[in-house]
Each structure stands twice: as structure tokens, then as C-alpha cells.
C-alpha positions as CSV (number, residue, x, y, z in Angstrom):
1,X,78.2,38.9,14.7
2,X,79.1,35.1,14.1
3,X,78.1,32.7,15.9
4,X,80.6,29.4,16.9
5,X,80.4,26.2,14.5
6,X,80.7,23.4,16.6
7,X,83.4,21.0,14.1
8,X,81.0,17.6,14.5
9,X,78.4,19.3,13.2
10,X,80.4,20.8,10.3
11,X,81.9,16.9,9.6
12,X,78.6,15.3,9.7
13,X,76.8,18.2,6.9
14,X,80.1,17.3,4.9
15,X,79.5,13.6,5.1
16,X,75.4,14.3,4.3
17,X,76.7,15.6,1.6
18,X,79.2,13.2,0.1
19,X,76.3,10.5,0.4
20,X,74.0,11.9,-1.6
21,X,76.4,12.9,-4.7
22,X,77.7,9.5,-4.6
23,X,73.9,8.2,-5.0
24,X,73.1,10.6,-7.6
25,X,76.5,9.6,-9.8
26,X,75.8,6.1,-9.3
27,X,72.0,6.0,-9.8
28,X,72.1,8.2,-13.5
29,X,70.4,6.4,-15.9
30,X,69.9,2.7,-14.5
31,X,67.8,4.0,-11.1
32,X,64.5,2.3,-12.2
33,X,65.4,-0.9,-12.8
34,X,67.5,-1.4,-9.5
35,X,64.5,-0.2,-7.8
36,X,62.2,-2.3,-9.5
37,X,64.6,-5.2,-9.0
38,X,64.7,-4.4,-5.0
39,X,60.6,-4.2,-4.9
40,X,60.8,-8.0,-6.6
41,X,63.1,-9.2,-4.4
42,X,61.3,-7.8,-1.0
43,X,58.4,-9.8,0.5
44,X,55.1,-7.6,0.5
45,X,53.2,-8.1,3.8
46,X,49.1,-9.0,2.7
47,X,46.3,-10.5,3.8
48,X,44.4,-13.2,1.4
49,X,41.1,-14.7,1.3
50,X,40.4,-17.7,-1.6
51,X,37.4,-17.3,-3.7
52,X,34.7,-19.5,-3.0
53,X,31.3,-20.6,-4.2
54,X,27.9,-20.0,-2.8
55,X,24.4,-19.9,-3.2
56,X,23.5,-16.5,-3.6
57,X,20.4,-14.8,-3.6
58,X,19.3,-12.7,-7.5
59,X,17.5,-9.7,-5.5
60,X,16.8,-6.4,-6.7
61,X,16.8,-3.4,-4.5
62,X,14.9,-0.1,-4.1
63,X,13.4,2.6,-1.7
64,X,9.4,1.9,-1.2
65,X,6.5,4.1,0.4
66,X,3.9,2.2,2.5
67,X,0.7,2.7,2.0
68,X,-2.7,2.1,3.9
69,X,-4.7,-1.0,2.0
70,X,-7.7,0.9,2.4
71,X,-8.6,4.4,3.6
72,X,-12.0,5.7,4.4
73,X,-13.2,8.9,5.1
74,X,-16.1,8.4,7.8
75,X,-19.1,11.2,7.0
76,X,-22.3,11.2,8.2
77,X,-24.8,10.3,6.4
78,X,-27.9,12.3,8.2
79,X,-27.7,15.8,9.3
80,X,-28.0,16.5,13.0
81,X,-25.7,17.2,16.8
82,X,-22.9,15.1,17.1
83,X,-24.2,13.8,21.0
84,X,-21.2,11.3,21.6
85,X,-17.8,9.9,20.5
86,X,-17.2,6.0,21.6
87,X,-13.6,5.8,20.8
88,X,-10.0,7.7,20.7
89,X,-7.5,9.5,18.2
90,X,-5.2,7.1,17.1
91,X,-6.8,4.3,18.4
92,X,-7.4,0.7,16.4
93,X,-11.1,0.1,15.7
94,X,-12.4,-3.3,14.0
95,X,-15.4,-3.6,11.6
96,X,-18.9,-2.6,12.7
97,X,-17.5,-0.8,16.3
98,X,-19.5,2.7,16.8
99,X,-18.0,5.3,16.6
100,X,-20.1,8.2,16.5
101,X,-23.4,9.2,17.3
102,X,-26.2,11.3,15.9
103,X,-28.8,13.3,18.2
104,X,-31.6,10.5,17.3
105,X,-34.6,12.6,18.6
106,X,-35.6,14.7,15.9
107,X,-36.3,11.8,13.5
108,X,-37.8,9.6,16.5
109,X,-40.5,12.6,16.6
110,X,-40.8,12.6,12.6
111,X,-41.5,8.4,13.4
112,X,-43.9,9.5,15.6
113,X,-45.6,12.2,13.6
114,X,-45.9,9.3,10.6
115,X,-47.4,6.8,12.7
116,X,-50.1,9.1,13.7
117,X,-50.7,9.9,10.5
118,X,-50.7,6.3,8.8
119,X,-53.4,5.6,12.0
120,X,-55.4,8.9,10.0
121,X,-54.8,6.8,6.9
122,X,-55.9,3.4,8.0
123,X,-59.4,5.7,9.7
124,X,-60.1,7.2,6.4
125,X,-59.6,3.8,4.7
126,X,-62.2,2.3,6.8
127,X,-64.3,5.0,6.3
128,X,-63.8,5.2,2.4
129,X,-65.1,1.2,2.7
130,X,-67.8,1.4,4.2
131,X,-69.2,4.3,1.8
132,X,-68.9,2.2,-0.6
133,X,-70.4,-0.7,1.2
134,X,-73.8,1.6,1.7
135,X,-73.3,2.8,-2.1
136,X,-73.0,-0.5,-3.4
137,X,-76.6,-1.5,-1.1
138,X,-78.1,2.0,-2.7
139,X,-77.2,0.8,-6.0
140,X,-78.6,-2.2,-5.7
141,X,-82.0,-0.9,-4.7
142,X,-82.2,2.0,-7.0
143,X,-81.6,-0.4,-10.0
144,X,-84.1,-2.6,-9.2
145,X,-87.2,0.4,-8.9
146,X,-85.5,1.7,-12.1
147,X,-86.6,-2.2,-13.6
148,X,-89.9,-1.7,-11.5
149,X,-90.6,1.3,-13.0
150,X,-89.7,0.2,-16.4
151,X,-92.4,-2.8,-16.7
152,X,-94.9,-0.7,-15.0
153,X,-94.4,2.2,-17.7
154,X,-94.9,-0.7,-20.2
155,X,-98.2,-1.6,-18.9
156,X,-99.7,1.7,-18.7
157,X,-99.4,2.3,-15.0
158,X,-96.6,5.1,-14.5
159,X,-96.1,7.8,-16.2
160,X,-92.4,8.3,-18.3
161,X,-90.9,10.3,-16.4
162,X,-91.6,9.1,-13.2
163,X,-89.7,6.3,-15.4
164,X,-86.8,8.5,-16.1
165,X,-86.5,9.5,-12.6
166,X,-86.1,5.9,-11.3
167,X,-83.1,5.8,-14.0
168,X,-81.2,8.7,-12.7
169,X,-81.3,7.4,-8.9
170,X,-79.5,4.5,-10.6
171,X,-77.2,6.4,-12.0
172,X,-76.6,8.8,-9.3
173,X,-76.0,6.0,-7.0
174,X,-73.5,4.2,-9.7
175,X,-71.5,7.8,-9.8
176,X,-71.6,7.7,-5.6
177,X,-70.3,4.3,-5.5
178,X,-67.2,5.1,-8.2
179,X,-66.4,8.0,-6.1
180,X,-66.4,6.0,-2.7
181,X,-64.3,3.7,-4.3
182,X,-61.7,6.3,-5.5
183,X,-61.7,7.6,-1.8
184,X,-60.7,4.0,-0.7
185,X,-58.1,4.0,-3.2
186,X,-56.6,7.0,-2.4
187,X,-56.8,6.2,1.2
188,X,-54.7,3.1,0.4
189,X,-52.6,5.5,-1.7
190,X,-51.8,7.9,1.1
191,X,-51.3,5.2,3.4
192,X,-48.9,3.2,1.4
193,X,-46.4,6.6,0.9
194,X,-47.2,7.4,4.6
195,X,-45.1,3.7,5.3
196,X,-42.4,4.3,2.4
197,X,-42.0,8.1,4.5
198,X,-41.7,6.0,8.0
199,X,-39.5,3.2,6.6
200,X,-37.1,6.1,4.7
201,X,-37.2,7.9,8.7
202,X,-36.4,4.8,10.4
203,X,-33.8,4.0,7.8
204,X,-32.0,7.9,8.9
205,X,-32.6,7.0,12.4
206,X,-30.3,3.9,12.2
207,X,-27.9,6.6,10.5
208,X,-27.3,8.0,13.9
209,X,-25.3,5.6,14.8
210,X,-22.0,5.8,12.7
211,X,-19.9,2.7,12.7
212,X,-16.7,1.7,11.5
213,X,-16.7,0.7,8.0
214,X,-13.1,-1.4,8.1
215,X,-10.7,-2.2,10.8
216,X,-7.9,-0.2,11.0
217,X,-6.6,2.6,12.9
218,X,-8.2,5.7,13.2
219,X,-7.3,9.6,12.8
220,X,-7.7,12.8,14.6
221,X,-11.8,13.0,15.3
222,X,-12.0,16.3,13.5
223,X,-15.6,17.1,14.1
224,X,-16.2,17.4,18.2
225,X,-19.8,16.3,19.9
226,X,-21.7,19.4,20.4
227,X,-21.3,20.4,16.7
228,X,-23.8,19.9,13.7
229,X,-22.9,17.9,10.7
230,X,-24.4,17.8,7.3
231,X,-25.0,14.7,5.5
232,X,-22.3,13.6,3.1
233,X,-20.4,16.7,4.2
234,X,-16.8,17.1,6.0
235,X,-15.3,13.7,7.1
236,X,-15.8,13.1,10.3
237,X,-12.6,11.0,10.9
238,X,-10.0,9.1,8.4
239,X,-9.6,5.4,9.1
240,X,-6.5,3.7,7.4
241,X,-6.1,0.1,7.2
242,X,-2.5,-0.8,8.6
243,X,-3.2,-5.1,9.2
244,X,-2.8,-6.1,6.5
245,X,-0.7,-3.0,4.5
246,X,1.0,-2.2,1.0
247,X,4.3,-1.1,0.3
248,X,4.5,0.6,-3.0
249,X,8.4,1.1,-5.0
250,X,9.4,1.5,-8.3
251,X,12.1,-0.9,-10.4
252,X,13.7,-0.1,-13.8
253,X,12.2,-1.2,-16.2
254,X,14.8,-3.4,-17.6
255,X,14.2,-5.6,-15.0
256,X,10.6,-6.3,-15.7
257,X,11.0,-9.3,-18.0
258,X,13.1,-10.9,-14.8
259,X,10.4,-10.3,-12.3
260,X,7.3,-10.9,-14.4
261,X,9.3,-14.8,-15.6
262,X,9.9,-15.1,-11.9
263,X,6.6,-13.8,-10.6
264,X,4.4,-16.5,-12.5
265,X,6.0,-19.6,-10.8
266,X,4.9,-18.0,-7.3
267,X,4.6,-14.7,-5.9
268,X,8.0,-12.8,-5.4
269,X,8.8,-12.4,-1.5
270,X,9.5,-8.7,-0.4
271,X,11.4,-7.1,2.7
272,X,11.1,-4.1,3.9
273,X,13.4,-2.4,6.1
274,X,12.4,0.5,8.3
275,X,15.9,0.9,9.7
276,X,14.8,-0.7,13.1
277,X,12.4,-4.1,12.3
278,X,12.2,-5.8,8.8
279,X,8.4,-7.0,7.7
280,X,8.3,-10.0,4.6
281,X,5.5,-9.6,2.3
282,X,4.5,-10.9,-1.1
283,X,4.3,-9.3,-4.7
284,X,0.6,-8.7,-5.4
285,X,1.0,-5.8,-8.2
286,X,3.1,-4.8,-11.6
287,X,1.6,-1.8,-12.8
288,X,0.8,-1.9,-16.7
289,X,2.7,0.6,-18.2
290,X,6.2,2.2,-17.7
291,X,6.4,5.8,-16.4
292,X,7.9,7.4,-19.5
293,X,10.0,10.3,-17.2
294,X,11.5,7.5,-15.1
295,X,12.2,4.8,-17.0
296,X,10.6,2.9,-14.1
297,X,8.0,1.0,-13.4
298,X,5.6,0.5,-10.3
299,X,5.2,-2.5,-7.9
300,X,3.6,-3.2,-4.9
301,X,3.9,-5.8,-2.1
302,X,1.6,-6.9,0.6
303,X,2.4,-7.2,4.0
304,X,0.4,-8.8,7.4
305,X,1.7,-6.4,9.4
306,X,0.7,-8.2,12.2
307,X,3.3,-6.4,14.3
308,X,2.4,-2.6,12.9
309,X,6.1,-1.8,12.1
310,X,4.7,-0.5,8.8
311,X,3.1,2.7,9.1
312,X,1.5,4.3,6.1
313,X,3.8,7.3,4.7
314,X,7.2,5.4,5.7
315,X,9.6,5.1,3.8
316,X,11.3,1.2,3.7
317,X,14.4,-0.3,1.6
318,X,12.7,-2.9,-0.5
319,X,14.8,-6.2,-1.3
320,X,12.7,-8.4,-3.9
321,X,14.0,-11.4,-4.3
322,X,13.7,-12.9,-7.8
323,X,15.9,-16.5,-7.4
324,X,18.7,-18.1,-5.5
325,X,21.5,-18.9,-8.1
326,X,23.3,-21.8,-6.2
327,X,27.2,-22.2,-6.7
328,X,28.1,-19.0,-8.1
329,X,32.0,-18.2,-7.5
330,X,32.2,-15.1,-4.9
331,X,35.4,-12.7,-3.6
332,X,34.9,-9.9,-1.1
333,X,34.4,-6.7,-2.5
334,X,37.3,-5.3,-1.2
335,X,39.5,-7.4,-3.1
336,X,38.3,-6.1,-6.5
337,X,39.4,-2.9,-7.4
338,X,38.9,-0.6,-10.3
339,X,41.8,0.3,-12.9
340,X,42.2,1.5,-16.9
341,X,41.2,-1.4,-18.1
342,X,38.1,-2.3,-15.8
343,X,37.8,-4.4,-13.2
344,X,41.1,-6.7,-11.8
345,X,42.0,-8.5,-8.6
346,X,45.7,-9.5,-7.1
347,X,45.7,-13.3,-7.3
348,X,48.1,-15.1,-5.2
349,X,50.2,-18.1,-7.0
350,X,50.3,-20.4,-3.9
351,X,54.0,-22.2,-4.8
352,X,56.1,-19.6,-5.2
353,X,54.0,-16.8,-3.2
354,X,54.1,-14.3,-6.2
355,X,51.3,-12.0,-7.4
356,X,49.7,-11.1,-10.8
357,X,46.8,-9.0,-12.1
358,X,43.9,-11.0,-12.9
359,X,40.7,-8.8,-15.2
360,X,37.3,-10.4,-13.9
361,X,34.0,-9.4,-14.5
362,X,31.9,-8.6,-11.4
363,X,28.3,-9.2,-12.4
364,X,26.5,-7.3,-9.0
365,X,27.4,-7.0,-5.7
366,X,25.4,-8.8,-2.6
367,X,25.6,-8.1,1.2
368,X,24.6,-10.9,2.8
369,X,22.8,-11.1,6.4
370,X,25.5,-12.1,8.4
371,X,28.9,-10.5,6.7
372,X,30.3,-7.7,4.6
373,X,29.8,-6.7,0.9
374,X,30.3,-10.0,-2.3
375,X,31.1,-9.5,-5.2
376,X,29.5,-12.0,-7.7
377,X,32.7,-13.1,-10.3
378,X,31.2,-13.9,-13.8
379,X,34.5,-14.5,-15.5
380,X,38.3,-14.5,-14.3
381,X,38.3,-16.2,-10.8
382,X,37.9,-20.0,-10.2
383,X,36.8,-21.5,-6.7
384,X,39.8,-21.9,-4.6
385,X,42.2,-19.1,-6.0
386,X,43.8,-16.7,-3.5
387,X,43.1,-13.6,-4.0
388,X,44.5,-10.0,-2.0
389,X,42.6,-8.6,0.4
390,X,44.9,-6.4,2.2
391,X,47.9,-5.1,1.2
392,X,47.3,-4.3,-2.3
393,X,48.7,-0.7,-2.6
394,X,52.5,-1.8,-2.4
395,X,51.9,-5.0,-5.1
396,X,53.7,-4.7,-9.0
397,X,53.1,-8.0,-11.2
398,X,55.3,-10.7,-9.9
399,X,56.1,-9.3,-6.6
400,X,56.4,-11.8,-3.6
401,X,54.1,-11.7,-1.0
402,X,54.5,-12.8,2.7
403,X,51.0,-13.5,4.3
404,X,49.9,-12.0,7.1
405,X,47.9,-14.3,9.4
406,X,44.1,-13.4,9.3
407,X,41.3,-14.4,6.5
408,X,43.3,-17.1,5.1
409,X,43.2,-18.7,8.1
410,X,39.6,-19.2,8.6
């Protein structure tokens, strides 16, 4: 079956038809130019935006880790009960606060037990003294029979060895007094380790009370009162110090001559960017030597932290920066695109509104506080030249533009 041709449609195919062989006879082999020539002659539609000068800022950029100032592992330092905890997980502690506390009454009764015995010490001492006292009176009285003795032997009236015996009560008495004084010596002995013992006890009992070494913020408690602790065994709880706090990132290590020229006129300021708050800090650290695998090599800033937006473990973007390079020539980077030859922008000839390729050298790119991304023109662009911003898709060298009201307004 066949369906019905309506005759306007049939005329309008036919006339379709007659068109397009009348554009492809009169098109053969001169197409390009015409078109070219109609592209000239029509006005693109852009946007512009005229290169300008500014101070900008010679920073570098990086990812950092922060990292506690100081981190100590509280232990104990006597063995004994943990009998009571004066503070919370997580909680900020300063300097010298107690934190812990050791069951105290074991070495109280060691104190006790030495006290008692130094009082036995100081007894025996006393004693020991007086021996020697009554030796030192025997002596004395022994000797002079033994000289009694001795002149009455000469002169006939006493035998020798009544002579001899005199003699040997002196010496027996000189041999009791030496002893006596050794006793008094070793009295002093024993009493002076008997202190040493008590001082060493009282100097464990003071251990029972665990303070904070540093200020900063403390841990999980990991050992719970009730439990027994060794000394100088299993921490007791971490404290980190947050106020003030490092941040720790790593730069390539062609940049090292920059920051260590820029570093010795005054410490390099640092940001550091959590994604929510950004902390300034100084430089206080350039590691000496390059890691070998990266190519990189290690810095680290300082930060009050005043505020605690740092926490140790985060992980910051780092800006350093090294100087502020004052009327350096600057486009958008949107205006600068990318093509066989490098890097070009559209420039904008403002008397007869025509367009040509201009190569420039882009030197780094910079996004400033308060707008979009900069690029940074080393060579190809002066101050005051128009460049494309929008609009530059549909642009051939010479072309006329017509611009669209926006940038190059304000």
C-alpha cells in the first residue's frame, strides 16, 4: 500500500534540495577563504579585563602535619596503689597541677621504722661514748701504777713481775679504749646510713604525689585508681603540649637557597589552614640535610595556638611566605591559556577593536585573599593592555571583537 504525498511537501524537499547543490557548486574550491573572510568581518561578543600591576606576595605552598611541642609520658616513679586521680581525660592541665596519687602509707611506716632505729643509733652512740670515757679514766690510772711499779722495781722493792703485770693492765686498758672508740665510730656509721635510708624514703614518699611535668592537654588516664603500678613502668597518662605547637611540612629542595636568603633577615611567617580557622606562626627549623627519596626537605613553624585550632596529628595547608615583590604585572588566570607553542593570551588592540595572539611567560600563579586565581606575567604583557577574558573560543588573529559589558568596566 502507498500512502498519499501531500504536493507542499514534495515542493519544499525539491527546493531543500536545489539549495544545497547550488552551495556545493558555488563553494568548490574557494569555501575557506569566504568563510574566513565572514568570521573577520563579524563582531565576536567577549568580555576583557586590562592587565594590571600589583604587589604580590613570593609564597610557597605545601601540606603540613602539626605536631605537639613537647610530649611526656607521665610514669610513676615509686611502686604502689594508685588511691586517686585529680583531673579528667582530655582535660588541659598547667605545670606542677597533681595529677595522680600514690598509696603513701607503706613508705610513711618505712619513715617510721627508720626513725626508731636512728633513735637505737643515737642510744648506742651515747653508750659507745661513755665506754670510752670510763676506758680513757682506766687508762689513765693503769699507766700511772705501771710508772709506780716501774721506779719501785728499780729500787729493789717489787718484784719483776709484779712489774710486768702493771704493764699489761696498761695495755689491756689501751686495747679497751681503741675498741670503745670503734663502737662509737660505728655507731656514728650506722647512724649516718640510717639518715641517708630515711632521706632516700622521704624522697619516695614525695613520689606519691605525681604532678604535671608541662602544661598541655592530657590523654586517656590509662592506669585506673585501685591498680598497682611499678616504678618507671607503663605510662600512666600522655600529656601533649598544644599552647604553643609546631607544624612540621616539607618544601623542594630547590627552594632552599630562597627560604634560607629570606630566613636570615627575619623569621619567615607561616599559615596554616585547617579548612575552618587559619593560625600564623613563625619559621623556627630547616632541617640539615635533604631527604634523598623526596627531593625535599623538612621545615617547621611555630605557632601560639592561643586559640587551640591546631591539634597535633592535623593535617594544615602551609603558605610560607618568603617576600612581597611590589609592582609585578598580573592577568587573571583565565585569560591565559595553553597552546603548541606555550603559553599565549588574546590581547585586545583598543582603536580598531581587533584581536591577536600574544606568547607571555607566566612565572607562578597566586590566589589572593579576597579574589580568584593571578597569574604572575614575566614577559609579554605591559600594564594597561586588554586582554580576553571571556569569549575566547570563537577568536582567529585579527578578528573584531564587540565587548560585552562586565570586567572592563570595573
Amino acid at each position: 500500500m502507498f500512502s498519499r504525498v501531500n504536493p507542499r511537501n514534495v515542493n519544499a524537499i525539491l527546493l531543500t534540495a536545489s539549495v544545497a547543490a547550488f552551495l556545493s557548486s558555488s563553494g568548490c574550491g574557494n569555501s575557506a577563504p569566504n568563510v574566513s573572510a565572514m568570521q573577520m568581518e563579524q563582531e565576536v561578543p567577549v568580555r576583557t579585563v586590562p592587565a594590571r600591576t600589583a604587589d604580590v606576595p613570593l609564597e610557597i605552598s605545601a601540606v603540613g602535619n602539626v605536631e605537639a611541642l613537647s610530649s611526656v609520658d607521665v610514669k610513676s616513679r615509686v611502686a604502689g596503689q594508685i588511691r586517686q586521680v585529680f583531673f579528667a581525660e582530655g582535660q588541659n592541665v598547667t605545670a606542677g597541677q597533681l595529677l595522680f596519687e600514690i598509696d603513701p602509707e607503706p613508705l610513711q611506716d618505712q619513715i617510721a621504722q627508720i626513725q626508731a632505729d636512728l633513735a637505737k643509733d643515737a642510744a648506742l652512740e651515747r653508750q659507745a661514748r661513755a665506754n670510752v670515757a670510763k676506758d680513757e679514766a682506766m687508762l689513765k690510772q693503769t699507766k700511772a701504777l705501771a710508772e709506780r711499779d716501774l721506779q719501785l722495781q728499780k729500787e729493789g722493792v717489787i718484784s719483776t713481775e709484779q712489774t710486768e703485770q702493771a704493764v699489761a693492765s696498761g695495755d689491756s686498758a689501751m686495747a679497751t679504749l681503741e675498741a670503745d672508740k670503734a663502737a662509737v665510730e660505728s655507731a656514728m656509721a650506722t647512724a649516718k646510713s640510717d639518715r641517708a635510708r630515711l632521706a632516700q624514703t622521704e624522697l619516695q614518699l614525695t613520689y606519691t604525689k605525681i604532678a604535671a611535668p608541662i602544661t598541655g592537654r592530657a590523654g586517656s588516664i590509662l592506669v585506673k585508681p585501685g591498680n598497682l603500678v611499678k616504678d618507671n613502668d607503663a605510662a600512666l597518662v600522655t600529656l601533649l603540649q598544644t599552647a604553643p605547637i609546631a607544624v612540621s611540612f616539607g618544601v623542594p629542595q630547590n627552594l632552599l637557597p630562597q627560604i634560607t636568603r629570606y630566613n636570615a633577615d627575619r623569621p619567615l611567617e607561616v599559615e596554616a589552614n585547617t579548612g575552618s580557622a587559619i593560625a600564623k606562626g613563625k619559621l623556627v627549623f630547616i632541617d640539615n640535610s635533604v631527604d634523598a627519596a623526596t627531593g625535599t626537605i623538612k621545615l617547621k613553624a611555630r605557632f601560639d595556638n592561643s586559640g587551640h585550632v591546631l591539634w597535633p596529628g592535623l593535617f594544615v595547608n602551609v603558605k610560607a611566605r618568603l617576600d612581597l615583590e611590589r609592582g609585578r604585572v598580573v592577568v587573571p588566570s583565565r585569560t591565559v591559556q595553553t597552546g603548541p607553542q606555550g603559553k599565549f593570551v588574546w590581547v585586545m588592540n583598543t582603536q580598531n577593536k581587533t584581536v591577536a595572539i600574544r606568547p607571555v611567560v607566566v612565572e607562578r600563579i597566586v590566589k589572593p585573599e579576597n579574589g580568584g586565581e593571578v597569574s604572575v606575567i614575566g614577559e609579554g604583557v605591559k600594564p594597561g593592555e586588554m586582554v580576553i577574558s571571556e569569549g575566547q573560543m570563537r577568536l582567529m588573529p585579527g578578528a573584531k571583537v564587540r565587548i560585552l559589558p562586565g570586567e572592563s568596566q570595573t
